[in-house]
N, C-alpha and C positions, 0 to 999 in steps of 0.2 A: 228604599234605603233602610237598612236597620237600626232601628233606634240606640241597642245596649249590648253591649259585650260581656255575659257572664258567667265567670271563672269562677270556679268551686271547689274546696273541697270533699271529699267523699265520706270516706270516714268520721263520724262522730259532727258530721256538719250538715248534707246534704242525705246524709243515711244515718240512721240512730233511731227516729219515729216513723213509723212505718207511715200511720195515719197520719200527721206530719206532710209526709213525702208525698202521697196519694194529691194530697191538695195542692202543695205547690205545686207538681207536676199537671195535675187537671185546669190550674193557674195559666202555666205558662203552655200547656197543649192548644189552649185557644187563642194565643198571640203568637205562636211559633213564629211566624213570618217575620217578626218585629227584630230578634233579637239573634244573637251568634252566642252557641251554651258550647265552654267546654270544662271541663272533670283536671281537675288538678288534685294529682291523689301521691301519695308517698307509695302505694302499690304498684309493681310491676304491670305493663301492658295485660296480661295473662289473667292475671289478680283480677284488676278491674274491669274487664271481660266476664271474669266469672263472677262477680261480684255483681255485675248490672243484672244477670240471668238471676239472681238467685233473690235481690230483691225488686225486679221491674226496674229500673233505671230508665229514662228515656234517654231517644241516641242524642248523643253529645255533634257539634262539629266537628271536636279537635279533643284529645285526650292530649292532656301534659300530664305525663308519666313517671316513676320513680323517682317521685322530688324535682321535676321539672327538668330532670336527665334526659328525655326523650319527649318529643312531641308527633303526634302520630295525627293526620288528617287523614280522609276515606281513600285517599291512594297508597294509603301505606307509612309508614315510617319519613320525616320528614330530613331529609339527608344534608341538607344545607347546614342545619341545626346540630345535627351529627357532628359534619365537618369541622365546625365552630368551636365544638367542645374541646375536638379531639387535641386542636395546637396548643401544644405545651403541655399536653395531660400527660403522666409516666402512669399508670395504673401499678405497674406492678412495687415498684418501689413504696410508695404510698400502701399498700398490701401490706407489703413485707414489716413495715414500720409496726400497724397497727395490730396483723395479726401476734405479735410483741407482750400486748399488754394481754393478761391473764382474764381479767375482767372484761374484756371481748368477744362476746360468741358469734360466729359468724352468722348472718340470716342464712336462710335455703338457697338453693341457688337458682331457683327460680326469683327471688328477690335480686338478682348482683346484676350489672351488666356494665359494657364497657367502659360507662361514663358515671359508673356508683360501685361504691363499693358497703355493703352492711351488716351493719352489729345489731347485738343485743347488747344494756348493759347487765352484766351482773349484780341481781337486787340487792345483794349485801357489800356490792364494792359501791365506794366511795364518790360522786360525782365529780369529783376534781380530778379523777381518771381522766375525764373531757378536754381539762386544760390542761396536763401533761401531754395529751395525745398532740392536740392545738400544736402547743408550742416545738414538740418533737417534729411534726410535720413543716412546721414554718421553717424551720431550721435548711430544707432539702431546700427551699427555694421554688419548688410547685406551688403551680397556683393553685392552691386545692382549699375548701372549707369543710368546717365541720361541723353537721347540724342536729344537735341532739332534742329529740320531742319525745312528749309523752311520758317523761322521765326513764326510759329505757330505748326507744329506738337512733343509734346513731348511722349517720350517712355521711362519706365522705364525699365531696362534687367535683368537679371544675370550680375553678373562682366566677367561672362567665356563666354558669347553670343554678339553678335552683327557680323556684315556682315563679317568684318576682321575676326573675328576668327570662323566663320564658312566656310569661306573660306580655312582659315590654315587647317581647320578638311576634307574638303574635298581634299585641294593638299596632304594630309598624306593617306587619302583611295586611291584615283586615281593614287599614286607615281609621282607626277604631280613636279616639283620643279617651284620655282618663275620665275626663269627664263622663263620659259615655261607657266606664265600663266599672264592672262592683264585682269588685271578690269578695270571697267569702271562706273563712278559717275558723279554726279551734286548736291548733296545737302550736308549736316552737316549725314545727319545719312549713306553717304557715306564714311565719312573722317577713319573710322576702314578698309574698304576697301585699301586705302593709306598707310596705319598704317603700311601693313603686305611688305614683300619684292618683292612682286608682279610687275612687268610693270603697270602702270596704267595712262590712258586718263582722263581728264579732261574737259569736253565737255566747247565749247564755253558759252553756256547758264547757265553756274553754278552758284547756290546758293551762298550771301558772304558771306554766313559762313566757304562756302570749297575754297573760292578762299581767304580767312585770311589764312584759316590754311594751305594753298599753298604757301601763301607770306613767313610763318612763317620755315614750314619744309619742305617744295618740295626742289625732288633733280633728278637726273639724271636719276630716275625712270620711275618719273611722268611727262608725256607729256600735254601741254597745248595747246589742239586743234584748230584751226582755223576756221573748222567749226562745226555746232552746232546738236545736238542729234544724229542720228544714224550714221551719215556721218563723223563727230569726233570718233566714231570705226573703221570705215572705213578706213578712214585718220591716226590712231593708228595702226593698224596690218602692213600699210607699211612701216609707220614709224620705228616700233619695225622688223621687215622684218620677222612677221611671215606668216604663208601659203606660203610662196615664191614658 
């Protein structure tokens, strides 16, 4: 039976220090058996495919994908989870809205997919572009959210998607409970990670969008790490006294 369920993210968390990474991956190579690892990244399937080649990443169980828009386990694409998003999503209206605002650059489109739709913002527009957008979208009555990180990358979701609650979807498959699992973030479209009752690190190098919303609702959950990217999980599994 395994002991910990741990969800990460990628960028600027789990990847930033190379040496870093090398250890906790050499860490957790000698308990593999113990624990369920999967990659929660704001990057497309694709992305974080080529991301793992380019800096050694170990295989993951389960990749939660573009902001927790997809979750993919070793048979492929996880279609239940699909299904789930899809009721009640209009994509294209919600498009049509956003492509609107001037201050919107579309990502690539290797970045978009059924269940995400995304922007750049423009670094000389205004951040309360954010809350126009918000509230323009609310107005349509979709269940849609909008999650801006890193102070330029925005995603639009499903209201029932984003990392937190594809996390909840996989500790309910895995019979995993919160207790038993620890994410791990550094930016705004990590803060649903947070959300859920999870153990959760907050790497020294975080985003202030998650270290506001840490001032705001952190609690005895959420550990504020000392040191920074993979070494702050590191520093988390002891702390939490998991793999013991």
């Amino acid at each position: 039976m395994r002991q910990l369920l741990l969800i990460s993210d990628l960028d600027n968390t789990w990847v930033g220090d190379q040496q870093a990474l090398e250890h906790l991956q050499e860490y957790l190579g000698d308990r593999r058996g113990n624990f369920y690892l999967a990659y929660a990244t704001g990057r497309s399937y694709h992305s974080a495919r080529e991301l793992q080649k380019q800096v050694g990443l170990m295989e993951p169980d389960y990749w939660l994908t573009a902001v927790g828009s997809e979750i993919y386990h070793p048979e492929g694409l996880d279609q239940h989870w699909a299904d789930y998003l899809s009721e009640h999503w209009q994509r294209d209206i919600l498009q049509a809205i956003a492509d609107g605002f001037e201050a919107l650059k579309p990502q690539s489109p290797l970045e978009q997919n059924p269940w995400k739709i995304s922007y750049h913002l423009d670094p000389q527009a205004c951040p309360t572009v954010i809350d126009q957008l918000t509230e323009m979208l609310k107005e349509t009555g979709i269940p849609v959210q909008v999650i801006f990180s890193s102070g330029k990358d925005v995603d639009l979701l499903p209201q029932r998607s984003n990392k937190g609650n594809a996390t909840q979807y996989l500790q309910q498959h895995l019979a995993m409970e919160p207790s038993q699992t620890l994410v791990c973030g550094d930016s705004g479209n990590d803060i649903g990670l947070f959300e859920t009752s999870a153990r959760g690190v907050i790497v020294r190098n975080a985003q202030p969008e998650l270290l506001h919303w840490y001032d705001q609702w952190g609690d005895s959950r959420h550990y504020r790490a000392q040191s920074s990217h993979a070494g702050a999980i590191l520093e988390a599994i002891a702390h939490f006294d998991f793999l013991s």
